[in-house]
KOLFIBA-378076 format. One record per atom (N, C-alpha, C, O): x negated, y, z. Coordinates in steps of 0.2 Angstrom, whole numbers, padded with zeros to 4 digits, always signed. Each point is the difference from the previous one (the first is absolute). Layout:
! residues N
XYZ/...
This chain:
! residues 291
-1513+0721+0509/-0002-0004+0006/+0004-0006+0001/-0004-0006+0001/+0012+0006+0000/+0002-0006+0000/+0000-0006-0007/+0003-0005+0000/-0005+0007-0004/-0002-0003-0006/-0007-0005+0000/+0000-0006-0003/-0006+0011+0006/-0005-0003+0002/-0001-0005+0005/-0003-0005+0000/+0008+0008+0005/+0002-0006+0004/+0003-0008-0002/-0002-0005+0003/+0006+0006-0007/+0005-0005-0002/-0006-0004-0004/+0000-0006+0001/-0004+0009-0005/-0004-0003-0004/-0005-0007+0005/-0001-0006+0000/-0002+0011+0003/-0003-0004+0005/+0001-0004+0006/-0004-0004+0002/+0011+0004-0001/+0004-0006+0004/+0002-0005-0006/-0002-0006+0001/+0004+0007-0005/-0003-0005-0006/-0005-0003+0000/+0000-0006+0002/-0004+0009-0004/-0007-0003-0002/-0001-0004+0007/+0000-0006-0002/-0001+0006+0007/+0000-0003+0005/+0005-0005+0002/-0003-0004+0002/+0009+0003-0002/+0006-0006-0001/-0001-0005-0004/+0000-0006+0000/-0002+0011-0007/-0001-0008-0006/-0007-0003+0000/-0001-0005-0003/-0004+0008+0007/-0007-0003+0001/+0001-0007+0006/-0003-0005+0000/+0007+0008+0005/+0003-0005+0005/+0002-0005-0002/-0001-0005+0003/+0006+0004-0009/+0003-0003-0002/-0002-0008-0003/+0004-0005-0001/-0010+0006-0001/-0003-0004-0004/-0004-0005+0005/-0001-0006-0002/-0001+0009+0008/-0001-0003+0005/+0006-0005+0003/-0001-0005+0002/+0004+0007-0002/+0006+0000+0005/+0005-0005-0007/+0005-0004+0001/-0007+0003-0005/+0005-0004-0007/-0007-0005+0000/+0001-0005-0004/-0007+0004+0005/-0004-0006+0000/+0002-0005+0007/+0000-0007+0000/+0000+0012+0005/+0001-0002+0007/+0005-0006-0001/-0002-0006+0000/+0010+0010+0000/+0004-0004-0002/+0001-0003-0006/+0006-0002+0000/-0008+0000-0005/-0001-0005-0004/-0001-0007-0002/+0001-0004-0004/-0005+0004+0012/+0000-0007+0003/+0005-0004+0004/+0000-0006+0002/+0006+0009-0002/+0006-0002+0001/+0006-0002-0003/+0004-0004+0001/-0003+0012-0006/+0005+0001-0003/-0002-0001-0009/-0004+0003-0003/+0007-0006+0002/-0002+0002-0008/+0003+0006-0004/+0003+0004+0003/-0006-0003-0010/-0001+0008-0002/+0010+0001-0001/+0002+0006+0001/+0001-0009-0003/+0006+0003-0003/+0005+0001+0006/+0004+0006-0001/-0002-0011+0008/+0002-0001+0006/-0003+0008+0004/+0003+0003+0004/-0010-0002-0005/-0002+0005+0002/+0000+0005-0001/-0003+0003+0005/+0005+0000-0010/+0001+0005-0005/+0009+0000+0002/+0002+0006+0001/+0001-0011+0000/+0007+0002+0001/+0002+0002+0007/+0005+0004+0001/-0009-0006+0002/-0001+0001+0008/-0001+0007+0003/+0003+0003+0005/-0009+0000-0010/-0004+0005+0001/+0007+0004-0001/+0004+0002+0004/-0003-0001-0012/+0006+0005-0002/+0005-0001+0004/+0004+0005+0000/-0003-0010+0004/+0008+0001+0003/-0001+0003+0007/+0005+0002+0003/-0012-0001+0000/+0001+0004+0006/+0000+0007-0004/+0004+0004+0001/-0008-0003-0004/+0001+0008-0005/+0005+0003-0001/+0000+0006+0001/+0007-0010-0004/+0003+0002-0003/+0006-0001+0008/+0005+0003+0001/-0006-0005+0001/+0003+0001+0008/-0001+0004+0001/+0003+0005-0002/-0009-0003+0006/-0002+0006+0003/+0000+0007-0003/+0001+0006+0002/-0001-0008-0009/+0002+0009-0005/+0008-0001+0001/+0003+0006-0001/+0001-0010+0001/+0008+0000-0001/+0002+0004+0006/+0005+0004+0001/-0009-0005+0005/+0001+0003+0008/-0002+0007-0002/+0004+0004+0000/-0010-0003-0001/-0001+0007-0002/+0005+0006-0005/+0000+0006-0001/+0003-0012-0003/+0004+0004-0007/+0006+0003+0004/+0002+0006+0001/+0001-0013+0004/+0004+0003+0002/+0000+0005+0005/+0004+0004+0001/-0010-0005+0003/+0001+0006+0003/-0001+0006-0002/+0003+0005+0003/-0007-0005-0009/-0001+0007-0002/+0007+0005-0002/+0001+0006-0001/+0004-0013-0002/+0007+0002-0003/+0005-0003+0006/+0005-0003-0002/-0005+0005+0008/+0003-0001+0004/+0007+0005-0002/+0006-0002+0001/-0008+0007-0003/+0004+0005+0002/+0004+0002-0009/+0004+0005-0001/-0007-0009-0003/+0002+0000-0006/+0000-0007-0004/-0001-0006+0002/+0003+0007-0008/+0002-0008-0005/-0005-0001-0003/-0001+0004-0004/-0001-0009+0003/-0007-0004-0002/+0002+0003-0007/+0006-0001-0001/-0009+0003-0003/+0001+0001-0010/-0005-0004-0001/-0006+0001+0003/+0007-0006-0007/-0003-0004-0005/-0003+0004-0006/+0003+0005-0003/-0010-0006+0001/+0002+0001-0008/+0003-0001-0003/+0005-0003+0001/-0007+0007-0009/+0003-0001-0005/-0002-0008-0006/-0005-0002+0000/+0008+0000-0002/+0001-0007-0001/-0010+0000-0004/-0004-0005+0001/+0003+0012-0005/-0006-0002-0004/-0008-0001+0006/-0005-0003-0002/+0008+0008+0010/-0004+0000+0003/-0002-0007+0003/-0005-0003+0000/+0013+0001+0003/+0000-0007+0003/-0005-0005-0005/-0004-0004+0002/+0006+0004-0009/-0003-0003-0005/-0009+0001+0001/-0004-0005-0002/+0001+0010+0003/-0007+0001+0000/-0002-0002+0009/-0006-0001+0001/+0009+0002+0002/-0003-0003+0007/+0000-0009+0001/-0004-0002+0004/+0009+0000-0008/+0002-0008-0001/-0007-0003-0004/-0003-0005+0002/+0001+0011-0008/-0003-0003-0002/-0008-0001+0005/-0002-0004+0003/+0001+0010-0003/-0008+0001+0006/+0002-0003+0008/-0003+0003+0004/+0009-0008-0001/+0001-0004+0002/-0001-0006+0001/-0001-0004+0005/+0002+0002-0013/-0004-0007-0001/-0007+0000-0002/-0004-0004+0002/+0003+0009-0006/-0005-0001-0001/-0008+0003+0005/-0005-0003-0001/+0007+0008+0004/-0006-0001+0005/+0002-0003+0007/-0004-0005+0002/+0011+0008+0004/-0002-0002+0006/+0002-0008-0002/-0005-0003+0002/+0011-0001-0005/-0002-0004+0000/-0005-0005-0005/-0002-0005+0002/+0002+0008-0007/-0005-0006-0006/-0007+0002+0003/-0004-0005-0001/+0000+0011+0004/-0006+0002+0001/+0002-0003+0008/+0002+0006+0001/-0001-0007+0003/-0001-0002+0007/+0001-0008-0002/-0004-0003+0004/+0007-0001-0008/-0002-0008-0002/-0004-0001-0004/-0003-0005+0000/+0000+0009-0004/-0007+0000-0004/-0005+0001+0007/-0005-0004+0000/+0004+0007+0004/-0004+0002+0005/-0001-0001+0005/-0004+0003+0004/+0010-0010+0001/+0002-0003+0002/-0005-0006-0002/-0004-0002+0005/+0004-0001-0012/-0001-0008-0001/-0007+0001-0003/-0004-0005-0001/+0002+0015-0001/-0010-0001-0001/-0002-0001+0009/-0004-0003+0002/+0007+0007+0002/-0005-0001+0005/+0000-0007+0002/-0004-0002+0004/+0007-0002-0007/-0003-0006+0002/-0005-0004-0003/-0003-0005+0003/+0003+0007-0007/-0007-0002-0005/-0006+0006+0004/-0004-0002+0004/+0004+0008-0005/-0007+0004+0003/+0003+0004+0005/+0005+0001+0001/-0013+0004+0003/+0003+0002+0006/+0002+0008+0000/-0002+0004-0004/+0006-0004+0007/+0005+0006+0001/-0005+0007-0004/+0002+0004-0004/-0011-0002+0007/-0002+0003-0002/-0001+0000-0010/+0001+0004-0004/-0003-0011+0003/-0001+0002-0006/+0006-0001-0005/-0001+0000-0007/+0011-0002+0010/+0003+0003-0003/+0000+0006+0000/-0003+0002-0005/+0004+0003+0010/-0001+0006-0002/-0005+0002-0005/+0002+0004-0004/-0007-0005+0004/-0002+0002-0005/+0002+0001-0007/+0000+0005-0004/+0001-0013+0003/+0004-0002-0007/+0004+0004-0002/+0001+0002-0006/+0006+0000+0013/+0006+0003-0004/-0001+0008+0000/+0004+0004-0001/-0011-0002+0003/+0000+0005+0000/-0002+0004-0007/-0002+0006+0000/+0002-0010-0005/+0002+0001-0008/+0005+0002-0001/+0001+0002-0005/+0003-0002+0011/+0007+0004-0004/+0001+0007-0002/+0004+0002-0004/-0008+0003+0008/+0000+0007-0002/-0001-0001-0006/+0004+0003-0004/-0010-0007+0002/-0002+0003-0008/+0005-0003-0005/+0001+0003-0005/+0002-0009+0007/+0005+0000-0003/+0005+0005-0002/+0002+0002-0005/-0001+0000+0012/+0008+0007+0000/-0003+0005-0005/+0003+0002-0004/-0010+0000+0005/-0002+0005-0005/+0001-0001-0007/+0003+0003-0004/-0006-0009+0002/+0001-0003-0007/+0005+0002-0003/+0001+0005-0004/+0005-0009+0008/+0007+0001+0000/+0003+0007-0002/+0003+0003-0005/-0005-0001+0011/+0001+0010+0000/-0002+0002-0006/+0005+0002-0004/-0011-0001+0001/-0002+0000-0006/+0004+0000-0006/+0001+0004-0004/+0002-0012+0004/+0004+0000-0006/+0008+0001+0001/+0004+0000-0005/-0002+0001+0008/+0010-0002+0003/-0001+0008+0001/+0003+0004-0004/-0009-0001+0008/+0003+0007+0001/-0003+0007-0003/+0001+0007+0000/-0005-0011-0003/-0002+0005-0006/-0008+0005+0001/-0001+0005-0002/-0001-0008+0004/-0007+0002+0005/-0007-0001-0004/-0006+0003+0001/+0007-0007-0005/-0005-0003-0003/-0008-0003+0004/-0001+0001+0006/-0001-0004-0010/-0008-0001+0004/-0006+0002-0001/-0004-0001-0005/+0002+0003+0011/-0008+0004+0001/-0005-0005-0002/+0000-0006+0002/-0005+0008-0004/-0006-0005+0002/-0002-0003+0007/-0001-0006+0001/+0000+0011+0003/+0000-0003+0003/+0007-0007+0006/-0001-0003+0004/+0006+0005-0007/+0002-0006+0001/-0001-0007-0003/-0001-0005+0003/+0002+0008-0013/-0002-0007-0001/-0006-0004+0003/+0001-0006+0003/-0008+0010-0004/-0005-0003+0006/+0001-0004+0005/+0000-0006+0000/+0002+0010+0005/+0003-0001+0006/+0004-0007+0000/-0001-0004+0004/+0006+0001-0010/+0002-0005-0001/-0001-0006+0002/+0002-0004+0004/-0010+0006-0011/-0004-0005-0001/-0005-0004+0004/-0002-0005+0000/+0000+0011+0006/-0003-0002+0004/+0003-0003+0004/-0003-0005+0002/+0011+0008+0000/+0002-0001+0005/+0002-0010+0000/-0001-0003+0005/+0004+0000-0012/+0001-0006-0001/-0008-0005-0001/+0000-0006-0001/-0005+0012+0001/-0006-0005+0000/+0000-0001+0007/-0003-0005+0001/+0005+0007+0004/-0001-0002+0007/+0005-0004+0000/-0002-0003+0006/+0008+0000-0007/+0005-0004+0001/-0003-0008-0002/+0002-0005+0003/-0007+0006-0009/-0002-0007-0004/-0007-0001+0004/-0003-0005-0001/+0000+0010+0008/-0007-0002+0002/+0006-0005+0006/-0002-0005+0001/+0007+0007+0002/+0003-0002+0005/+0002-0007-0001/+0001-0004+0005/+0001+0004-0012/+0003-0006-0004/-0005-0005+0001/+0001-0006+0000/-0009+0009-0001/-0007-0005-0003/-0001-0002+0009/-0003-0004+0002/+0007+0007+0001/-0005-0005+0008/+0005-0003+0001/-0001-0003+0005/+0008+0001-0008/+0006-0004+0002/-0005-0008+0000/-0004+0000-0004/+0003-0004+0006/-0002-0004+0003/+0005-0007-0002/-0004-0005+0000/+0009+0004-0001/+0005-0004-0001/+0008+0002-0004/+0003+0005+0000/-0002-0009-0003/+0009+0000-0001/+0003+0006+0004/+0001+0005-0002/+0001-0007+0008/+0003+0004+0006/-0003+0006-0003/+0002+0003-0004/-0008-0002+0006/-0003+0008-0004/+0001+0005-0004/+0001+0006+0000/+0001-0013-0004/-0001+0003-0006/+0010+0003+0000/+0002+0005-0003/+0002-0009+0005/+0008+0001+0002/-0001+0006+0002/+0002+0004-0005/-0004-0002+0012/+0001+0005+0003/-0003+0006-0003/+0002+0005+0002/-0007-0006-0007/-0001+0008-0002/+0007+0003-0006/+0002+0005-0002/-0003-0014-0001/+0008+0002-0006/+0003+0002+0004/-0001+0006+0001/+0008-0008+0005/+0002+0002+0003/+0001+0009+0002/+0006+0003-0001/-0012-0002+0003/-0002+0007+0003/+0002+0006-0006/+0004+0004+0002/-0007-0005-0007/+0003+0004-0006/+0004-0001-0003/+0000+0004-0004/+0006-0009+0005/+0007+0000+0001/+0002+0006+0002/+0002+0004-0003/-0003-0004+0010/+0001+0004+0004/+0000+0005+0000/+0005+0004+0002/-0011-0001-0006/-0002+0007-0002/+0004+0001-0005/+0004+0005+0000/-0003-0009-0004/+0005+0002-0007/+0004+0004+0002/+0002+0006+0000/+0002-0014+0005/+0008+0004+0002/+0001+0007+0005/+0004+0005-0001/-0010-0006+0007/-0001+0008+0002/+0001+0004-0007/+0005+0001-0002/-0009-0001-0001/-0002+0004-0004/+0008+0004-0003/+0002+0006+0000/+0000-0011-0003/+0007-0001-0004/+0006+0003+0004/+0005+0002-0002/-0007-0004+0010/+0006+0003+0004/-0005+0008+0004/+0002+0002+0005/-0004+0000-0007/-0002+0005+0001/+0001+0005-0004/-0001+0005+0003/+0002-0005-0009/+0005+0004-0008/+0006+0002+0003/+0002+0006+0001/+0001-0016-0001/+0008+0001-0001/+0000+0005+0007/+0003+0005+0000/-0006-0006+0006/+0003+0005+0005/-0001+0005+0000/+0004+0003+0004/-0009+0000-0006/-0001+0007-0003/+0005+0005-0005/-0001+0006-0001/+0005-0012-0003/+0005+0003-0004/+0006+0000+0004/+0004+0004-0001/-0002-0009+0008/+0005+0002+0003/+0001+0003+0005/+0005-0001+0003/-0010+0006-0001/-0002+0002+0005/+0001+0007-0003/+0001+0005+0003/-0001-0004-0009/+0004+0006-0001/+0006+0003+0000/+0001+0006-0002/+0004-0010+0003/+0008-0002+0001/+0002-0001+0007/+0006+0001+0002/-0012-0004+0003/+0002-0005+0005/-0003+0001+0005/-0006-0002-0001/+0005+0005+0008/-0004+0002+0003/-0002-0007+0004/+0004-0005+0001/-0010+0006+0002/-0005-0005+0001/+0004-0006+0005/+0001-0006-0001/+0000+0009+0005/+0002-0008+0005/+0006-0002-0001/+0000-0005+0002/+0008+0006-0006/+0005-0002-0004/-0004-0004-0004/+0002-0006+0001/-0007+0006-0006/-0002-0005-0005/-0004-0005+0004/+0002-0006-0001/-0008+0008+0005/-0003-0004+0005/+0006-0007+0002/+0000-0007-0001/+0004+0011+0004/+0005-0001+0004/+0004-0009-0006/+0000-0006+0001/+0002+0010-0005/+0005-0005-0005/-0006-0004-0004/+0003-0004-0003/-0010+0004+0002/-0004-0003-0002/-0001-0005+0003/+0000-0006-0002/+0000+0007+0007/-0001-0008+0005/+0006-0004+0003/+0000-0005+0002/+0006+0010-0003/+0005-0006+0001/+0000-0003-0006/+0000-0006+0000/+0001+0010-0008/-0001-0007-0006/-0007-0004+0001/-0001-0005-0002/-0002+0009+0004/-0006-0007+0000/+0000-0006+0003/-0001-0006-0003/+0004+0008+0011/+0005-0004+0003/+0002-0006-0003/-0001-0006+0001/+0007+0010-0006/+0003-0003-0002/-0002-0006-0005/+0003-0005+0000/-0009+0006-0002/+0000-0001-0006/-0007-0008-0001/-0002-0004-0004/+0003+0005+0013/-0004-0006+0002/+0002-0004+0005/-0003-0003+0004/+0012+0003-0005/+0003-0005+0007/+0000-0006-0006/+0005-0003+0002/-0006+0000-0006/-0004-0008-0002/-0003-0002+0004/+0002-0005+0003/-0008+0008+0000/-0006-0002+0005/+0005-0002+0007/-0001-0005+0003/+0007+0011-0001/+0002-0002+0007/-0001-0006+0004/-0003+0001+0005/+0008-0009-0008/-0001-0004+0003/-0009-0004+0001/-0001-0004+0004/-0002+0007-0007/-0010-0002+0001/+0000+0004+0008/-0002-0002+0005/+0004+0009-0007/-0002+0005+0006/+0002-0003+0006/-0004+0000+0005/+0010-0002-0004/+0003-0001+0006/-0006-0007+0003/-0002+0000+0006/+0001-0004-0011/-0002-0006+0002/-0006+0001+0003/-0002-0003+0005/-0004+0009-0011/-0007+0000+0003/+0001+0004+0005/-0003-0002+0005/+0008+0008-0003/+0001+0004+0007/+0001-0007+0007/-0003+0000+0005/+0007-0004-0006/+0000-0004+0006/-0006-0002+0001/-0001-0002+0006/-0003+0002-0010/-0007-0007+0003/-0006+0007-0001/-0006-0001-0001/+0008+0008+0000/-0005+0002+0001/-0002+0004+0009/+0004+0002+0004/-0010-0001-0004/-0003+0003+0008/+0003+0008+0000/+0002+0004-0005/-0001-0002+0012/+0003+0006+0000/-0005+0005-0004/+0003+0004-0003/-0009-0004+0002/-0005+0006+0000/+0001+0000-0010/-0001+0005-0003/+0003-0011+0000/+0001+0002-0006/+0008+0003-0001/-0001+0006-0002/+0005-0006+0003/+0008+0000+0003/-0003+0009+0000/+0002+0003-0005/-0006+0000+0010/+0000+0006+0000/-0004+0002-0006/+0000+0006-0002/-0004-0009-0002/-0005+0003-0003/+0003+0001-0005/-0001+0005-0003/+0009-0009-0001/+0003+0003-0002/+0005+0008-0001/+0000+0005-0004/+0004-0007+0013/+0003+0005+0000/-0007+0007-0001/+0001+0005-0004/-0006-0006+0008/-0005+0007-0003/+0001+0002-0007/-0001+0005-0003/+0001-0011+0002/-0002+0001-0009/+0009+0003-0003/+0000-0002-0005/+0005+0004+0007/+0004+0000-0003/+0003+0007+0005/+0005+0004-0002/-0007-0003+0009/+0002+0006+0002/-0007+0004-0004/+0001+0003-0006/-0008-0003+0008/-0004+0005-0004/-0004+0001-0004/-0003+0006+0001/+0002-0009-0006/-0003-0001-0006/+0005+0001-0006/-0001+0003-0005/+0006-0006+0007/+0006+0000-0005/+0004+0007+0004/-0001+0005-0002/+0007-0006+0007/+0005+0005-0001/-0005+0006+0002/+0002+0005-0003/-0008-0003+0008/-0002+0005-0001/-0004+0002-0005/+0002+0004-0005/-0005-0008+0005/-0007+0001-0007/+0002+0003-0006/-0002+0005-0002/+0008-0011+0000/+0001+0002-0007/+0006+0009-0001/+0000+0003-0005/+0006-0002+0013/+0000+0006+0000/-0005+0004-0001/-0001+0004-0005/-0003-0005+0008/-0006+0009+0001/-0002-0001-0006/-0002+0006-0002/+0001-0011-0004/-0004-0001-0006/+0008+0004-0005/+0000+0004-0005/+0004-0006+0008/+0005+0004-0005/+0002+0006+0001/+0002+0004-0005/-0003-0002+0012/+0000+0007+0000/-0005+0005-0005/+0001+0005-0004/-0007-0008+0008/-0005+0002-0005/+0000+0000-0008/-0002+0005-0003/+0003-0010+0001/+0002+0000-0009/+0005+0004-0002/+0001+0002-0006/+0002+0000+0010/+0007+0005-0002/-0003+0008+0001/+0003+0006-0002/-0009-0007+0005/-0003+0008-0002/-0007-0001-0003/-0004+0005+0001/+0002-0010-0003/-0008-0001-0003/+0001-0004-0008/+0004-0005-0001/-0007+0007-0003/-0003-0003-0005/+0000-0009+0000/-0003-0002+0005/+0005+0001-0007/-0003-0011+0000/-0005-0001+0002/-0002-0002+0005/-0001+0006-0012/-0007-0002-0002/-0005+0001+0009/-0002-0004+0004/+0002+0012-0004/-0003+0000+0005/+0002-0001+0007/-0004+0001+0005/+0011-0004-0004/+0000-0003+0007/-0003-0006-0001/-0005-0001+0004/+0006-0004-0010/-0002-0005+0000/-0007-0003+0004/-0001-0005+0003/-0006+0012-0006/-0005+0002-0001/-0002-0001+0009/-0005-0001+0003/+0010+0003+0000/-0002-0001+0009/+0001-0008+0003/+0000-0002+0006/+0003-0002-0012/+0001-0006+0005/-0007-0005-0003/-0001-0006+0001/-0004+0012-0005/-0008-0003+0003/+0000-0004+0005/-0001-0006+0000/+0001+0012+0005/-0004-0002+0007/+0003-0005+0002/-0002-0002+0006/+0008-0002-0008/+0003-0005+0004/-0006-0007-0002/+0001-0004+0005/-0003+0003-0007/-0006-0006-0002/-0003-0001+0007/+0001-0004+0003/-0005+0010-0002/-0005+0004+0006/+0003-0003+0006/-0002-0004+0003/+0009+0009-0003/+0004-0002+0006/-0001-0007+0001/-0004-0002+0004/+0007-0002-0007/+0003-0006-0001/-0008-0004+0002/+0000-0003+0005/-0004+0003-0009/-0007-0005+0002/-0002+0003+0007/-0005-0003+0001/+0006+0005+0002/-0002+0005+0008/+0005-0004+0005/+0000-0002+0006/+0006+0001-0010/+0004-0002+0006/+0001-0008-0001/+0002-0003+0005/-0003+0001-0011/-0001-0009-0001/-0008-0001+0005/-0001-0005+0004/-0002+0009-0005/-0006-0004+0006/-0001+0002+0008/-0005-0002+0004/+0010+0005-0004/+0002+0001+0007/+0004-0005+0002/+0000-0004+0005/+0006+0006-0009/+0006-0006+0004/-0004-0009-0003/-0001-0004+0004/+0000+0005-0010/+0001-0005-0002/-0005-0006-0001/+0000-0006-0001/-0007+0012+0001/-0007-0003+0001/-0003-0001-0008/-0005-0002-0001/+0009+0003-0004/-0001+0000-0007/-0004+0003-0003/+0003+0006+0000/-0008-0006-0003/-0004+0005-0004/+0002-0002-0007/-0001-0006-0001/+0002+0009-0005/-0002-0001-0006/-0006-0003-0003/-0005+0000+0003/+0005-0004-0008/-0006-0003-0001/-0005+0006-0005/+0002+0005-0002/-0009-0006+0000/-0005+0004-0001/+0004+0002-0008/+0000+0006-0002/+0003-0010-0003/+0004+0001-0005/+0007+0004+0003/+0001+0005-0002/+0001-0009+0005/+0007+0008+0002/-0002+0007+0001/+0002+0005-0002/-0007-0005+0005/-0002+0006+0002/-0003+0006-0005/+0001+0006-0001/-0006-0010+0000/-0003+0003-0010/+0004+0001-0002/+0001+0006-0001/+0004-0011-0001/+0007+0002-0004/+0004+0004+0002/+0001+0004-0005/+0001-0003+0011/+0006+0006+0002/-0004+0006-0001/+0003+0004-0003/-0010-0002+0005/-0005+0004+0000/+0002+0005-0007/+0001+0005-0001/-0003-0012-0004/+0001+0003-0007/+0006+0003-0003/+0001+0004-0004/+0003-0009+0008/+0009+0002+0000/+0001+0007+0000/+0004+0003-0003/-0008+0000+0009/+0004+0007+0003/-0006+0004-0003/+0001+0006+0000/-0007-0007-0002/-0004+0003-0004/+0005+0003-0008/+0000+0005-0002/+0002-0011+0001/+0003+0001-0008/+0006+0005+0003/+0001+0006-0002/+0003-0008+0007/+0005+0004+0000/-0002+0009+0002/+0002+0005-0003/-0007-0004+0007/-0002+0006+0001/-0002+0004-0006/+0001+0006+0000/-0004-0010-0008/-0003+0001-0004/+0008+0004-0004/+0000+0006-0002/+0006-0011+0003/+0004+0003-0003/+0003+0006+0002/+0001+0005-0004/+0001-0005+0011/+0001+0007+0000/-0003+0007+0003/+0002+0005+0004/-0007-0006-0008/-0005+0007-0003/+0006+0005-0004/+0004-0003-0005/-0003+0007+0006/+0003+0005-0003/-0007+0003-0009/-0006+0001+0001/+0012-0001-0008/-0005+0002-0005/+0004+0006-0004/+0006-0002+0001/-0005+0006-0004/+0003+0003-0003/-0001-0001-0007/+0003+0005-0003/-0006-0008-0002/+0000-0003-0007/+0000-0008+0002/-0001-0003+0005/+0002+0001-0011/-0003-0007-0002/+0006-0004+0002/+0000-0005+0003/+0007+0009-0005/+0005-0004+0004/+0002-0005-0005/+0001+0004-0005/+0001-0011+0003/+0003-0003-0003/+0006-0002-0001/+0002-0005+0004/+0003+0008-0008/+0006-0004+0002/+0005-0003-0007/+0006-0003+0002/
């Protein structure tokens, strides 16, 4: 039950988030933004760490573990939060999510070959369809910018993708909010270059972006990404990955409410086909496995 929970306060944080990273993107640019995001995160988890270890001594990992959190530190909260920062400014909040929602099947791929899983028809299928919806999304790009923002987008999904491995392999060593926890202070870290940008667009910008930040860095990031870590520490990749489906749903529901944005008739076809191919792949098949 706490597991389904956790999944689902996820999927609902990071749907918000895309809204809430278009919103503010009209302010803050993608790298100063990302650095901003992670350091209220990585604040608000240090208050937590230490409370939780008030009454004992913070243990670090082991040098290999710190090594595998550093890595899915750069490479997703920070390298996937400025890939997805600098696509929402090219397209709208709804139809990035769509796009990064290739990353399950990426992790499945992945899973497949790294962990020994091989491949079903039905995912290969599922593949193919699914990146025929990514090229119908690509065909309504209308301009240059367009066409950025979809590259961009699948950036994204990569490095999700890639940091969704690496933290599944430390998540066996590490328990969920310690890695959370030290993921976003190296992320942090690993983006104070941008600081002196930060301080300067934070002065000239209005209080309502100012907070849209800190939302984005207390619950999308230090919650979100806890309850998603909790959850991967007792769920499959593959099939956790498999629930942040609905975050597209989510996210296009809550960009035309706040935002007033709809997708255009090609994003929508597209994402359509997107979670078609994805659905396609994870059909369960007991032959036809490829490996």
């Amino acid at each position: 039950m706490r597991t389904a929970a956790a999944v689902v306060l996820t999927v609902v944080l990071w749907a918000s988030a895309f809204v809430a990273i278009r919103d503010v993107g009209h302010t803050l640019s993608p790298a100063p933004m990302a650095l901003a995001r992670l350091a209220v995160a990585a604040v608000a988890l240090s208050v937590l760490v230490a409370f939780r270890h008030r009454r004992s001594r913070i243990v670090l990992p082991q040098r290999k573990s710190l090594l595998l959190i550093s890595v899915y530190a750069v490479l997703w909260l920070a390298g996937y939060t400025v890939a997805l920062n600098a696509a929402e400014r090219h397209v709208d909040a709804g139809t990035a999510a769509l796009l990064v929602n290739i990353a399950p099947l990426l992790v499945a791929v992945a899973a497949g070959k790294l962990l020994g899983e091989g491949y079903s028809r039905p995912l290969l299928i599922g593949s193919v369809v699914a990146m025929g919806g990514v090229a119908v999304i690509a065909a309504g790009a209308d301009s240059q910018r367009d066409w950025l923002g979809v590259v961009l987008c699948v950036l994204a999904a990569l490095l999700y993708a890639a940091g969704v491995l690496v933290q599944k392999l430390t998540l066996r060593s590490v328990d969920g909010l310690t890695a959370i926890w030290l993921g976003c202070v190296i992320a942090t870290v690993s983006l104070l270059p941008w600081a002196p940008q930060l301080i300067g667009e934070l002065r000239a910008a209005p209080a309502g972006a100012v907070l849209g930040v800190v939302y984005l860095g207390l619950f999308p990031t230090a919650i979100g990404f806890t309850a998603w870590a909790y959850a991967l520490r007792r769920m499959d990749a593959g099939r956790l990955s498999a629930t942040t489906y609905a975050v597209p749903a989510v996210s296009v529901l809550l960009s035309w409410v706040v935002l007033a944005e709809v997708p255009t008739i090609y994003g929508l076809l597209g994402g359509v086909i997107c979670l078609a191919g994805v659905a396609i792949s994870r059909r369960r098949t007991v032959s036809h496995s490829v490996r």
